[in-house]
Kinemage of the C-alpha trace (Angstrom):
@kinemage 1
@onewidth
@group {chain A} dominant
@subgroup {mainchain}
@vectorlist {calphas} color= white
{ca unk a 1} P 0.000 0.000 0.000
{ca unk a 2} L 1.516 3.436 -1.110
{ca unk a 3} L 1.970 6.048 1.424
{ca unk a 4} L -0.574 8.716 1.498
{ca unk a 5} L -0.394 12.307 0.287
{ca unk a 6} L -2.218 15.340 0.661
{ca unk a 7} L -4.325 16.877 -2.190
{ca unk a 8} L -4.179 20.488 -2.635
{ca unk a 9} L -6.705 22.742 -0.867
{ca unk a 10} L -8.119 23.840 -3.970
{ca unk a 11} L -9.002 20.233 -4.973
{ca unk a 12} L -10.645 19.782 -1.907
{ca unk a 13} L -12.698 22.328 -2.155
{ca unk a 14} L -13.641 21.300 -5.578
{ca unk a 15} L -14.561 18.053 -4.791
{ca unk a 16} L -16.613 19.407 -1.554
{ca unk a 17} L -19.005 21.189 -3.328
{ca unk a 18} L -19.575 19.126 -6.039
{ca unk a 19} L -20.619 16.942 -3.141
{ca unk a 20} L -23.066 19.643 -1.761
{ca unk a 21} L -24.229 19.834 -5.483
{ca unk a 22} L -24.740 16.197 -6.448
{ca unk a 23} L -27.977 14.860 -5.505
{ca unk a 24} L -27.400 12.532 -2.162
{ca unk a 25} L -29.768 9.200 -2.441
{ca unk a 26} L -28.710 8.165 0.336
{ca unk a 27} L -30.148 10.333 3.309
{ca unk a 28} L -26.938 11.516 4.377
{ca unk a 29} L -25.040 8.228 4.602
{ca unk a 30} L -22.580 9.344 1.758
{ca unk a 31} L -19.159 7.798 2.805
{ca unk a 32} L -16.671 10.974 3.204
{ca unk a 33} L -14.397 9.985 0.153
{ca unk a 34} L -14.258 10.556 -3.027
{ca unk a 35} L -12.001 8.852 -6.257
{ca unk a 36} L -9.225 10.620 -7.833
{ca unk a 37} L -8.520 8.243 -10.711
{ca unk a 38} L -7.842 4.670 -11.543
{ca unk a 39} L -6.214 1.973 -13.230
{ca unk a 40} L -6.843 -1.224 -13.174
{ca unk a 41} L -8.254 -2.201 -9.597
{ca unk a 42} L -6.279 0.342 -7.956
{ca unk a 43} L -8.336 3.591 -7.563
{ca unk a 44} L -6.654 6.775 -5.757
{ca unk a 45} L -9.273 7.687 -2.731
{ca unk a 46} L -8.968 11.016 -0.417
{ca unk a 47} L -11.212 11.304 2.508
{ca unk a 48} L -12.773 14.443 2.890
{ca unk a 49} L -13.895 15.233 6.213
{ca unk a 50} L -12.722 14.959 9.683
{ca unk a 51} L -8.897 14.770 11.144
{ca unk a 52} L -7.724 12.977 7.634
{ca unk a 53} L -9.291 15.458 5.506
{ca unk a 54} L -7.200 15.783 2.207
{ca unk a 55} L -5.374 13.078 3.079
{ca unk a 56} L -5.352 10.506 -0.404
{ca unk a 57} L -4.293 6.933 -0.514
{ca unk a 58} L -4.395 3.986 -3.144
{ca unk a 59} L -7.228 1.347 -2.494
{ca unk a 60} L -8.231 -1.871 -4.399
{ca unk a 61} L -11.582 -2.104 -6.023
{ca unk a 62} L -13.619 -4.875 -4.787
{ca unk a 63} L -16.857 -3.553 -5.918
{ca unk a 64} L -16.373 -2.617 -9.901
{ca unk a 65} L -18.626 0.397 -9.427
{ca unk a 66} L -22.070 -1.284 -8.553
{ca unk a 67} L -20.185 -4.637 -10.082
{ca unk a 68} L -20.515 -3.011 -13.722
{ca unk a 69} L -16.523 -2.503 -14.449
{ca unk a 70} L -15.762 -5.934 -15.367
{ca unk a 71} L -12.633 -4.747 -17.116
{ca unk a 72} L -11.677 -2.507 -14.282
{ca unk a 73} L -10.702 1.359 -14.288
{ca unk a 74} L -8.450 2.727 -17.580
{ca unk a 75} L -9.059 -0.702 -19.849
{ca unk a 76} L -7.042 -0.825 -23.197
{ca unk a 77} L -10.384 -2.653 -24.662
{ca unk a 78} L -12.576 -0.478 -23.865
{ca unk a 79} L -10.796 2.455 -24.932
{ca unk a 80} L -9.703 1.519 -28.676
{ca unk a 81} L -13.719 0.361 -29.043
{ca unk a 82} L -14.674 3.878 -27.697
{ca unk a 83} L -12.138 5.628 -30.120
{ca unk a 84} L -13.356 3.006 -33.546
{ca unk a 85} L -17.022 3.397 -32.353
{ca unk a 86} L -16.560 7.416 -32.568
{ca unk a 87} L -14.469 7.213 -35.460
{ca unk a 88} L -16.358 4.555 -38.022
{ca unk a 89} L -19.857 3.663 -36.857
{ca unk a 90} L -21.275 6.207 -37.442
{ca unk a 91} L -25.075 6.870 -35.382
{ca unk a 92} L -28.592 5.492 -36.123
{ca unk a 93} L -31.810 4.688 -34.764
{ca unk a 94} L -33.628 1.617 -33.842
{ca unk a 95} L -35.357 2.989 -36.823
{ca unk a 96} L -32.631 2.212 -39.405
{ca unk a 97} L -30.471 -0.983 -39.289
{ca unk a 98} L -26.692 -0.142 -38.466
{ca unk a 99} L -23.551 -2.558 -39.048
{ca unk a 100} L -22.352 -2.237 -36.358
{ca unk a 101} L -25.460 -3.368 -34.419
{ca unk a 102} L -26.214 -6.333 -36.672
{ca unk a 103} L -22.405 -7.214 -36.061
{ca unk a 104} L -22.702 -7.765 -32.573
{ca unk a 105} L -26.108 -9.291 -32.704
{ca unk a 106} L -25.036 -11.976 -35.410
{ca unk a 107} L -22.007 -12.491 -33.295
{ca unk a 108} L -24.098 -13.236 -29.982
{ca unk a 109} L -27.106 -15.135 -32.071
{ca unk a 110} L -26.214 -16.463 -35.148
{ca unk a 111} L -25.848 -20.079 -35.934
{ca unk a 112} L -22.821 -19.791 -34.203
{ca unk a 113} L -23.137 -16.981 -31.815
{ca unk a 114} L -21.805 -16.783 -28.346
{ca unk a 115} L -25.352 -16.974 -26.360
{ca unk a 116} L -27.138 -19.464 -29.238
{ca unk a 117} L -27.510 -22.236 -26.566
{ca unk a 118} L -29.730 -19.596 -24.651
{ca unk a 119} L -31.533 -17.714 -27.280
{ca unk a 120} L -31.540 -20.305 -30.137
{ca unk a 121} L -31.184 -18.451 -33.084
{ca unk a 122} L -34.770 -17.325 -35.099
{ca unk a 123} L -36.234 -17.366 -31.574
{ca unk a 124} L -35.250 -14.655 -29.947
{ca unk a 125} L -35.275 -10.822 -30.808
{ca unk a 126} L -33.343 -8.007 -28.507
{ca unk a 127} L -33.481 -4.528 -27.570
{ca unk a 128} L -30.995 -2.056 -25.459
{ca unk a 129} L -32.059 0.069 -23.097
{ca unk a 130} L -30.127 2.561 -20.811
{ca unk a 131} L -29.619 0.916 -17.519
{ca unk a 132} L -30.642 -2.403 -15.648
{ca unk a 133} L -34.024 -1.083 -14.490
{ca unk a 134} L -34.974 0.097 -17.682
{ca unk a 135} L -34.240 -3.078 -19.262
{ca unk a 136} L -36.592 -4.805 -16.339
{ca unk a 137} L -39.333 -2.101 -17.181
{ca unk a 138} L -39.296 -3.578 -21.331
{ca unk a 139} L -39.446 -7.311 -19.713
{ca unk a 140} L -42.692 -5.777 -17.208
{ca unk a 141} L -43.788 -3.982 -20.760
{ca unk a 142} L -43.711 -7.081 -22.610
{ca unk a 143} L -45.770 -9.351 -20.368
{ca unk a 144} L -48.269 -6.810 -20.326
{ca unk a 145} L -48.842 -6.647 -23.516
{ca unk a 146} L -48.531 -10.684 -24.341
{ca unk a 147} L -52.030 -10.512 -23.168
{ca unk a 148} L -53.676 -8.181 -25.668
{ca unk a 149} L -53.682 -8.008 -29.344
{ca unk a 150} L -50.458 -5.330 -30.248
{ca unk a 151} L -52.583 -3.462 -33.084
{ca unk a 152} L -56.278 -3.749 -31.552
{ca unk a 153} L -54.957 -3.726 -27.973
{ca unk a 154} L -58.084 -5.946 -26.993
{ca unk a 155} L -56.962 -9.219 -25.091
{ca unk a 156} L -56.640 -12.090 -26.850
{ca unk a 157} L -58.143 -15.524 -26.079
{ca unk a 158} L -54.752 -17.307 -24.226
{ca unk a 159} L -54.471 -13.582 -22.294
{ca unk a 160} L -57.758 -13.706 -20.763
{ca unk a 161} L -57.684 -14.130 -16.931
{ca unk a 162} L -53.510 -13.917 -16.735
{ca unk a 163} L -53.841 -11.372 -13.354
{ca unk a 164} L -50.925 -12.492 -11.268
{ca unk a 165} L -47.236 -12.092 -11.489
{ca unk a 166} L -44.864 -13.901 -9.372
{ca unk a 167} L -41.939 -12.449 -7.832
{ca unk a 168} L -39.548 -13.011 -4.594
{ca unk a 169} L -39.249 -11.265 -1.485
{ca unk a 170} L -35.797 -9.993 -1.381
{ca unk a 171} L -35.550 -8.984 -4.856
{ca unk a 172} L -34.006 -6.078 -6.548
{ca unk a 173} L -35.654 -5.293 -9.587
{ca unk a 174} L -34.008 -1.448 -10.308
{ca unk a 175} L -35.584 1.905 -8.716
{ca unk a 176} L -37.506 3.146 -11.461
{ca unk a 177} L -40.959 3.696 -11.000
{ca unk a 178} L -42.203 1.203 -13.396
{ca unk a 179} L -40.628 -1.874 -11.940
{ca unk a 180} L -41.005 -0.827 -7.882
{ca unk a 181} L -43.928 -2.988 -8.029
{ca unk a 182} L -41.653 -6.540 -8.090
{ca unk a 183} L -40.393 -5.291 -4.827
{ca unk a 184} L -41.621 -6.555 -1.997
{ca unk a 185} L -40.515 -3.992 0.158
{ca unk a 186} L -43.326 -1.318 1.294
{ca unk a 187} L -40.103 1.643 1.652
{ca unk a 188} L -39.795 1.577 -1.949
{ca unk a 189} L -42.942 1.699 -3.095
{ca unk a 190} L -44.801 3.812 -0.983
{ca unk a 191} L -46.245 6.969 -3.268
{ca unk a 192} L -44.698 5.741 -6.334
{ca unk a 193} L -46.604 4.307 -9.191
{ca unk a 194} L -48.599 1.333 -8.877
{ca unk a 195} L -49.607 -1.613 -10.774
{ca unk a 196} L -53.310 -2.195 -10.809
{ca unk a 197} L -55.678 -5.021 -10.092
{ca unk a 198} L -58.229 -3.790 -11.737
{ca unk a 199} L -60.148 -3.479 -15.300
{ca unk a 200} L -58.977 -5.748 -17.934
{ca unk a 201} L -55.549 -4.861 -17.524
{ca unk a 202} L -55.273 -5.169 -14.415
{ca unk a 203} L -52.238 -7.132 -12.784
{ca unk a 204} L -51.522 -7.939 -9.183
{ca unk a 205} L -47.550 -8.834 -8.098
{ca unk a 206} L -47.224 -11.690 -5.035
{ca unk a 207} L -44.360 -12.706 -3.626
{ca unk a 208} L -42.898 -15.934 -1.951
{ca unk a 209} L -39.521 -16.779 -0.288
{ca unk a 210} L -36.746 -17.228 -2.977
{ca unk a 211} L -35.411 -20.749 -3.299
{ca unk a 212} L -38.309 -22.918 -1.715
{ca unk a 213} L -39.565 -24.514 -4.571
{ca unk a 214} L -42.319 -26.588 -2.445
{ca unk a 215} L -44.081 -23.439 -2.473
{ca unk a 216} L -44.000 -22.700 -5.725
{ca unk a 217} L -45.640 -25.609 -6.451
{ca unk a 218} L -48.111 -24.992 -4.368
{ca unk a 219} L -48.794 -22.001 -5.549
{ca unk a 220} L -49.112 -22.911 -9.214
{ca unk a 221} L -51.306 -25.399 -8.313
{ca unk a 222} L -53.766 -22.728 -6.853
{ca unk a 223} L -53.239 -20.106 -8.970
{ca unk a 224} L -51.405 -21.341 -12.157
{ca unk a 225} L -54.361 -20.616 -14.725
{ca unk a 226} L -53.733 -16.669 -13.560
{ca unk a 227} L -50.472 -16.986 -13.320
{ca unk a 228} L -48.887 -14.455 -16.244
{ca unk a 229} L -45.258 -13.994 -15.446
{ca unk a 230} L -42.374 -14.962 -13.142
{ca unk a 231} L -39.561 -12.781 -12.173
{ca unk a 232} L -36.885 -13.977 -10.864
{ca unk a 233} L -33.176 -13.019 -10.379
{ca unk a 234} L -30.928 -16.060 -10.828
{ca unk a 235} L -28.504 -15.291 -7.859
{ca unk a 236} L -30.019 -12.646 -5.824
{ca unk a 237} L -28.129 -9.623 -5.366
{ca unk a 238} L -29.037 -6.932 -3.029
{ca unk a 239} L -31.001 -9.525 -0.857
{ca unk a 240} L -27.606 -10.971 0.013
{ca unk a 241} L -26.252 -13.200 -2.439
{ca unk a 242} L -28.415 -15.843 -2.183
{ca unk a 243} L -27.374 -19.034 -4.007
{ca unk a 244} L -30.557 -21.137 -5.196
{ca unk a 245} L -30.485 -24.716 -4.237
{ca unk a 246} L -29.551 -27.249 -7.039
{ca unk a 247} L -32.420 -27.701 -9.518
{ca unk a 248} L -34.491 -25.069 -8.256
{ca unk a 249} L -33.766 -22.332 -11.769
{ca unk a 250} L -34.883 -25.661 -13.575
{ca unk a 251} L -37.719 -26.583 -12.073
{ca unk a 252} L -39.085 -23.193 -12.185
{ca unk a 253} L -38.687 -23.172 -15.695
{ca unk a 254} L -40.708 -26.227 -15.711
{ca unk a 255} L -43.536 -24.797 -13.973
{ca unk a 256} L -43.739 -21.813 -16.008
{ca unk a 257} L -43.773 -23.872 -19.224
{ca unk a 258} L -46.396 -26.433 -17.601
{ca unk a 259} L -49.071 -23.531 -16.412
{ca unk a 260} L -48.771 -21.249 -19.567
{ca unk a 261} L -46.464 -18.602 -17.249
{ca unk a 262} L -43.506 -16.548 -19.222
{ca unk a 263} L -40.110 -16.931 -17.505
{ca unk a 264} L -38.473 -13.384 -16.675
{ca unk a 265} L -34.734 -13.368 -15.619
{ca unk a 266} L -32.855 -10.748 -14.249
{ca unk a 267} L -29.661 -11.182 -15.110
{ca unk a 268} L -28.567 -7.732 -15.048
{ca unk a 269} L -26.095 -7.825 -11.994
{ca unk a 270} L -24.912 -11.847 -12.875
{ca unk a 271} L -24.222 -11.681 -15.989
{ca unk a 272} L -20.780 -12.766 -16.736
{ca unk a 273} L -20.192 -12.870 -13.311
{ca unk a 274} L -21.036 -16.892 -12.136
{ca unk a 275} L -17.554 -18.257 -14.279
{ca unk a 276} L -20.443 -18.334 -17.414
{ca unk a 277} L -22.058 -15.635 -19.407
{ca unk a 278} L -25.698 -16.174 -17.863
{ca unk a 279} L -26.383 -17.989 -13.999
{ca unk a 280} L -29.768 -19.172 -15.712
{ca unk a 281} L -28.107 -22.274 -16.010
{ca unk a 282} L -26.864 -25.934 -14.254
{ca unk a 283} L -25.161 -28.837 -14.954
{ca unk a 284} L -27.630 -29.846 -17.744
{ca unk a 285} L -26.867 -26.602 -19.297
{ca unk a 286} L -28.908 -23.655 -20.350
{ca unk a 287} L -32.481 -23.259 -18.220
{ca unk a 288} L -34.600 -22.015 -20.646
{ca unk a 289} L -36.252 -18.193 -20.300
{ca unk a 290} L -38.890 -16.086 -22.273
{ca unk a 291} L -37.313 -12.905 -21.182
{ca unk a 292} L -33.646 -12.004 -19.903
{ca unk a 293} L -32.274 -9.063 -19.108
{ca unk a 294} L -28.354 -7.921 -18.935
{ca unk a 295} L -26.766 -5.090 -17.275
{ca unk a 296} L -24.045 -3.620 -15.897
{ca unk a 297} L -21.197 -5.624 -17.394
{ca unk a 298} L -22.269 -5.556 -20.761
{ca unk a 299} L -20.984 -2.181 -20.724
{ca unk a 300} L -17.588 -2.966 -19.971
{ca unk a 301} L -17.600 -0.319 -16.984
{ca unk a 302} L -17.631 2.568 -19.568
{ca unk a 303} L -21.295 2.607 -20.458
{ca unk a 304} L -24.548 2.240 -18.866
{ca unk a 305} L -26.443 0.309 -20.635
{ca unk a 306} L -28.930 -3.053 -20.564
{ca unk a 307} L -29.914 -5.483 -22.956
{ca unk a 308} L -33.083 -7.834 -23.220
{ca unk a 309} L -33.835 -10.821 -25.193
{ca unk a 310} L -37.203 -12.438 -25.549
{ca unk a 311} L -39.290 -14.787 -27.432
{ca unk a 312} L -39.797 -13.589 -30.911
{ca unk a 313} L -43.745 -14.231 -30.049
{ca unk a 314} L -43.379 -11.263 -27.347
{ca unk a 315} L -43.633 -7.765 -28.730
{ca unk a 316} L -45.206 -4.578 -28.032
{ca unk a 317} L -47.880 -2.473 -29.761
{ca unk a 318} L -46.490 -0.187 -32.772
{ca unk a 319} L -43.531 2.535 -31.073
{ca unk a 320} L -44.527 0.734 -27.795
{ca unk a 321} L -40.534 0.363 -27.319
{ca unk a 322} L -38.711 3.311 -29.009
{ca unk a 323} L -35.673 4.351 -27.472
{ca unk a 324} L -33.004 6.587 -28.118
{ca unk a 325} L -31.004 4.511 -26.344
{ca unk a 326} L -31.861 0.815 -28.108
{ca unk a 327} L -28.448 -0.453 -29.192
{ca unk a 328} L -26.569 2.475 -30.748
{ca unk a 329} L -23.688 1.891 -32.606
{ca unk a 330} L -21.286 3.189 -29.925
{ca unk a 331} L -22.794 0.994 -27.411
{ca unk a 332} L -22.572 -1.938 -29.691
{ca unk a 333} L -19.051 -1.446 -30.540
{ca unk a 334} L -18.147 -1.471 -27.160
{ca unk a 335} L -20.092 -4.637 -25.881
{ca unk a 336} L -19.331 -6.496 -29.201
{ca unk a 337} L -15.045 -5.892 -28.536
{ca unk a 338} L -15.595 -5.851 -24.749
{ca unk a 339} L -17.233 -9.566 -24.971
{ca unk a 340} L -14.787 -10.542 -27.611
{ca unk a 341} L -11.745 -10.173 -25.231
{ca unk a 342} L -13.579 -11.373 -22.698
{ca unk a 343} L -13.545 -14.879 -24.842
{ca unk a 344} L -9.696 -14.954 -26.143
{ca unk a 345} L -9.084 -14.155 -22.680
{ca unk a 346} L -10.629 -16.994 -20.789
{ca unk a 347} L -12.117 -14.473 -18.139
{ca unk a 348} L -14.771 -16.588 -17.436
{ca unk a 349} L -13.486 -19.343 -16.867
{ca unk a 350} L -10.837 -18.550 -15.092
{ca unk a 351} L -13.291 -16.448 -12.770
{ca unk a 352} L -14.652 -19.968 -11.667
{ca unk a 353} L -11.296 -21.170 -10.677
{ca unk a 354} L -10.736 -17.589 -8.760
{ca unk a 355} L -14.185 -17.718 -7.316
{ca unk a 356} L -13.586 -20.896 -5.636
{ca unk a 357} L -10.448 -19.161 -4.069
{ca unk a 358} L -12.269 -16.314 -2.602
{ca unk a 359} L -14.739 -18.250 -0.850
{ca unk a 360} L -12.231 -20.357 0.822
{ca unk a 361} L -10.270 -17.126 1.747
{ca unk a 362} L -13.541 -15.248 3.200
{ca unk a 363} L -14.373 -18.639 4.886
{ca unk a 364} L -11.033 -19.102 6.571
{ca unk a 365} L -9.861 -14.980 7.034
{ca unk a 366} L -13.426 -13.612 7.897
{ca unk a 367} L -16.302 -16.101 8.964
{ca unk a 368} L -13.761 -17.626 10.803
{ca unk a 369} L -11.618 -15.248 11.792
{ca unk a 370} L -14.231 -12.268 12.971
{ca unk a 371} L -17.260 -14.932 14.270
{ca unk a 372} L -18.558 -11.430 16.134
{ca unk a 373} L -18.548 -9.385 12.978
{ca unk a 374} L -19.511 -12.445 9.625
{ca unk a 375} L -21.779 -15.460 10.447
{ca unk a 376} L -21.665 -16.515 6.561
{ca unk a 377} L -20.200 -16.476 3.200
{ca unk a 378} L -22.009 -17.121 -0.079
{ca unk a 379} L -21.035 -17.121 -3.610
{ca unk a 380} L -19.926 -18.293 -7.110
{ca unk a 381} L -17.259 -16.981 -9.450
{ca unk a 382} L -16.646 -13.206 -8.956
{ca unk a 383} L -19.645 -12.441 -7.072
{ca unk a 384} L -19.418 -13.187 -3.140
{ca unk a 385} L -21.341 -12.521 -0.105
{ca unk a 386} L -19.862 -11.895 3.621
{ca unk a 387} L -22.691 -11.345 6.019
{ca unk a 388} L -22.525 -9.506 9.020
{ca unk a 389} L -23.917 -9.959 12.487
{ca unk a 390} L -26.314 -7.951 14.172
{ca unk a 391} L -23.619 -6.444 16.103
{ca unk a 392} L -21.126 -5.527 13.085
{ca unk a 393} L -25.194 -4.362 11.099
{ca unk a 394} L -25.456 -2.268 14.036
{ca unk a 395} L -22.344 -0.041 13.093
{ca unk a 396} L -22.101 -0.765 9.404
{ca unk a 397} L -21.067 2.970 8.406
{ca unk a 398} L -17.858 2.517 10.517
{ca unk a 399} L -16.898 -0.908 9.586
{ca unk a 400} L -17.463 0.619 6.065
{ca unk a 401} L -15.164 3.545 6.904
{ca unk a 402} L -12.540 1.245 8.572
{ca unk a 403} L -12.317 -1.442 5.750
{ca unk a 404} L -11.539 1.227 3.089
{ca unk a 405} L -9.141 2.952 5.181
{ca unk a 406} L -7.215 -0.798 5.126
{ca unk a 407} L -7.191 -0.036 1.703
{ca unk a 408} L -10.264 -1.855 -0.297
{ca unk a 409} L -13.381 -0.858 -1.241
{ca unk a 410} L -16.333 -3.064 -1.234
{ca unk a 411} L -19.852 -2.507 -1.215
{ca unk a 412} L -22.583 -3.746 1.058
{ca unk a 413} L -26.110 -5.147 -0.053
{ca unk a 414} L -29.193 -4.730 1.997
{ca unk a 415} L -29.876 -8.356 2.842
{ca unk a 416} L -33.043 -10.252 2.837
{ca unk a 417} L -34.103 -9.405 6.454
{ca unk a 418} L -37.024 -10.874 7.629
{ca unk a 419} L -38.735 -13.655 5.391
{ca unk a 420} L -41.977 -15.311 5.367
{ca unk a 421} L -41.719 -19.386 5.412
{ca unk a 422} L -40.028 -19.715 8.471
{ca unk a 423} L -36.767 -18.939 6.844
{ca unk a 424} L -34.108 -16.798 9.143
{ca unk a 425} L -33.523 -13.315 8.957
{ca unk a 426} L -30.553 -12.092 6.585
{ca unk a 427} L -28.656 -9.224 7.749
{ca unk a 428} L -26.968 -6.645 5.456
{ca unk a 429} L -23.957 -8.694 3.319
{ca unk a 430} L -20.516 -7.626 2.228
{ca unk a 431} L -20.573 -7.987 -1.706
{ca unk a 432} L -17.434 -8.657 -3.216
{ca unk a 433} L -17.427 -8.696 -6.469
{ca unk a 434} L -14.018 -7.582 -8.196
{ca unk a 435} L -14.150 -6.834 -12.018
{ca unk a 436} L -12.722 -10.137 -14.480
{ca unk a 437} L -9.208 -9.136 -14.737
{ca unk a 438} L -8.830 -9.922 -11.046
{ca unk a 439} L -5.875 -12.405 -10.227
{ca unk a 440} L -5.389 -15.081 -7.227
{ca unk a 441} L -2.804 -11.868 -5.945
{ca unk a 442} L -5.244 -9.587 -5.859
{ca unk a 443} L -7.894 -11.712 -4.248
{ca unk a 444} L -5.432 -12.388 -1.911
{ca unk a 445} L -4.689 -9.085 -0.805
{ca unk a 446} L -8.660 -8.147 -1.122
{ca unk a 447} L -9.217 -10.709 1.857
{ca unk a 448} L -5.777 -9.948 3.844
{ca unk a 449} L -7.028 -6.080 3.734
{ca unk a 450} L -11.019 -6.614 4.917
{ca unk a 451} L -9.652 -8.518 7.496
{ca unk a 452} L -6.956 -5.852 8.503
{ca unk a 453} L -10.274 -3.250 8.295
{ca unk a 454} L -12.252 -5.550 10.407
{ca unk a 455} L -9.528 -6.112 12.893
{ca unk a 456} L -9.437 -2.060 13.559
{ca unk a 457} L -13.108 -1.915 13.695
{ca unk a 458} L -13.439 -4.898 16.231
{ca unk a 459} L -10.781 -3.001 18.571
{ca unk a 460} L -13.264 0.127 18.729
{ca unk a 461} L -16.810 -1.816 18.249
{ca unk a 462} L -18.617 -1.628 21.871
């Protein structure tokens, strides 16, 4: 770890008040730092309050920037795609075809395209959309409207009665207003917009326990002939990294296919992230969806931006969908080279092997180490859970502050809390989720420098 410097006054003042200035979402729980620059997974912090005010120093990146920088800060790739992209491909529409867009969508669905064992090709169309929970809003969009005739808008015969979506409590859907609904969390929808039961359109949302397939049996069983959709997130994120039990993706799939239900995933914070492109998946290989969604990867860290694929039978009514945002030639040229090195590379795979790593180092360093502060770890690949006891919960905001002072920066997820189904509560959960390029060195130190934050926070914790 590089010794730390001061920043000059005037920088500090800079970055102050763009503080003041940038909208805080988080009611004041801000952490006091802010990020000078990057490469790699080495990003330059200085604090900017209190005694060490000014004061900069070199952390790792354990997070990737809500886990979207997959090729971590100042990437080669990235950059000559940005500099071709503005150079050569031009701009269009989704009104117009572009090259450049049916070059990357050839490469992922053609015959011999990189995601044809999920989205066989000439079944599956796609759109891009702006961000993860815009992406989730076209999926919502396009259940809807599988129910009603796209030019007459009137429902059609296998439409009729379809009232119910399924989703899970613990989810995270996105924050837009559209998709708040899947959430089964009354904060976060309180005063926003609201799906409705009733009239023909109307929809309800219910939720069940993630990863207790006995009840979604059940459920189908009651209510399968209303049953129109299923949303599910294959790994869930913000409730905690929660791993579904073996067979359960499957057997969903199963039930959705049996009761007439469409299959929703939201893939947009695994994707590429489980040591395989999509965690929809097992050892008998792809589990079959009607919609996915991508996000955060898929713009290699330098864009925002969200993909979905779905049945070519799923569609919505005539400029239902336009977006000035659905796969522009930029974005494409950046997700077509960014998954292309991604490939020669062998980041995938090679994410398994490091994935099985980490968890033995958060096991053995953390859980093990700290049984006051972790009581679990979870994960696959580069996507990892640590979650906390009640005690460490209790203080999160300085356990936060001491970890990054060791020198890493992670991120911590809500967790599932309380859960119906006599399952246990889940208290909030260390993600750590380091972008692809990651090495066994890095993880190493990653681990070594949580548990030198965790150590310092222990001696002060009451």
């Amino acid at each position: 770890m590089t010794a730390p410097v001061r920043v000059p006054a005037s920088t500090l003042r800079t970055l102050r008040f763009g503080r003041e200035v940038h909208l805080d979402h988080y009611g004041g729980g801000r952490l006091p730092f802010a990020v000078l620059g990057g490469q790699g997974l080495r990003q330059r912090f200085v604090e900017l309050a209190g005694a060490h005010a000014g004061t900069a120093f070199e952390a790792i990146d354990a997070s990737g920037g809500y886990a979207s920088a997959c090729l971590g800060a100042g990437s080669e790739v990235a950059r000559q795609a940005l500099d071709r992209a503005v150079r050569e491909v031009g701009y269009a529409t989704d009104e117009l075809e572009s090259l450049e867009r049916a070059r990357l969508l050839y490469r992922l669905f053609g015959p011999d395209g990189l995601w044809a064992d999920h989205f066989p090709t000439g079944q599956y169309h796609a759109s891009g959309r702006n961000s993860g929970s815009e992406g989730m809003e076209l999926a919502l969009r396009l259940l809807l409207e599988s129910r009603v005739d796209s030019r007459t808008l009137r429902p059609t015969g296998t439409g009729r009665g379809r009232d119910l979506i399924l989703a899970f409590e613990g989810a995270w859907h996105g924050w837009t207003g559209g998709v708040t609904p899947l959430l089964n969390r009354g904060y976060h929808r309180a005063g926003l917009p609201r799906l409705s039961p009733d009239g023909p359109g109307g929809v309800t949302v219910e939720f069940l326990p993630f990863g207790t397939i006995d009840l979604v049996e059940s459920y189908c069983a009651d209510k399968g002939d209303r049953l129109l959709g299923v949303v599910v997130e294959p790994v869930q994120g913000d409730a905690g990294i929660l791993l579904p039990p073996r067979g359960y993706l499957r057997r969903l799939a199963e039930l959705c296919r049996t009761h007439g239900a469409l299959l929703v995933a939201d893939e947009v914070l695994t994707f590429a992230k489980t040591g395989r492109f999509f965690a929809m998946s097992d050892e008998q290989g792809p589990v079959p969806t009607d919609v996915t969604v991508v996000g955060k990867s898929i713009g290699m860290g330098v864009l925002s931006t969200s993909m979905v694929m779905a049945r070519r039978t799923l569609t919505v009514r005539g400029s239902g969908a336009v977006a000035t945002s659905d796969l522009r030639p930029l974005t494409c040229a950046v997700v077509h080279d960014g998954l292309s090195h991604i490939v020669h590379t062998g980041l995938l795979a090679r994410s398994a092997d490091l994935g099985r790593h980490l968890a033995q180092r958060l096991q053995r360093e953390l859980v093990e180490e700290f049984p006051d502060l972790y009581r679990q770890t979870r994960g696959t690949g580069v996507i990892h859970g640590v979650e906390l006891t009640e005690r460490a919960a209790a203080r999160l905001a300085d356990l936060r502050v001491d970890i990054l002072r060791a020198g890493v920066y992670v991120e911590f997820m809500a967790g599932a809390g309380r859960r119906s189904g006599g399952l246990r509560y889940v208290f909030p959960t260390m993600r750590v989720a380091p972008p692809l390029i990651a090495t066994t060195a890095d993880v190493d130190e990653i681990v070594g420098r949580v548990a030198e934050g965790s150590r310092v926070f222990g001696k002060g914790a009451p």
